[in-house]
C-alpha positions, 0 to 999 in steps of 0.5 A: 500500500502506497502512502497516499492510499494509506492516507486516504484510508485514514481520511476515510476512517476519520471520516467515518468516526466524525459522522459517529461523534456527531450522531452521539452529540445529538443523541446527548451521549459520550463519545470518549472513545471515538474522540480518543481514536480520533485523536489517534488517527490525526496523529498518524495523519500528521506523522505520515504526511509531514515534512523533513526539517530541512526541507521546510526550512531550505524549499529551493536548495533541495530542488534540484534542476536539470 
């Protein structure tokens, strides 16, 4: 599996608990563990999509042209 399907497979699964909490709200119940895997979905979101330091940092200098 390729790093973009795996983050879309996260957006999706996000997705799917939002429409859960939101449904719990309005029933005027808890949603502590959905919000606890959601939490925990957005990290991993974060951590796949993010960016070297040095890439953030000199955008230019690593790009290399030919």
């Amino acid at each position: 599996m390729s790093q973009t399907q795996y983050l879309k497979l996260l957006e999706k699964e996000i997705q799917h608990i939002n429409k859960k909490i939101d449904m719990k709200i309005m029933q005027g119940e808890a949603y502590m563990k959905e919000a606890r895997d959601h939490k925990l979905l957005l990290k991993k979101v974060r951590y796949h999509s993010r960016k070297s330091f040095f890439s953030r940092l000199f955008p230019t200098f690593f790009k290399f042209q030919f």
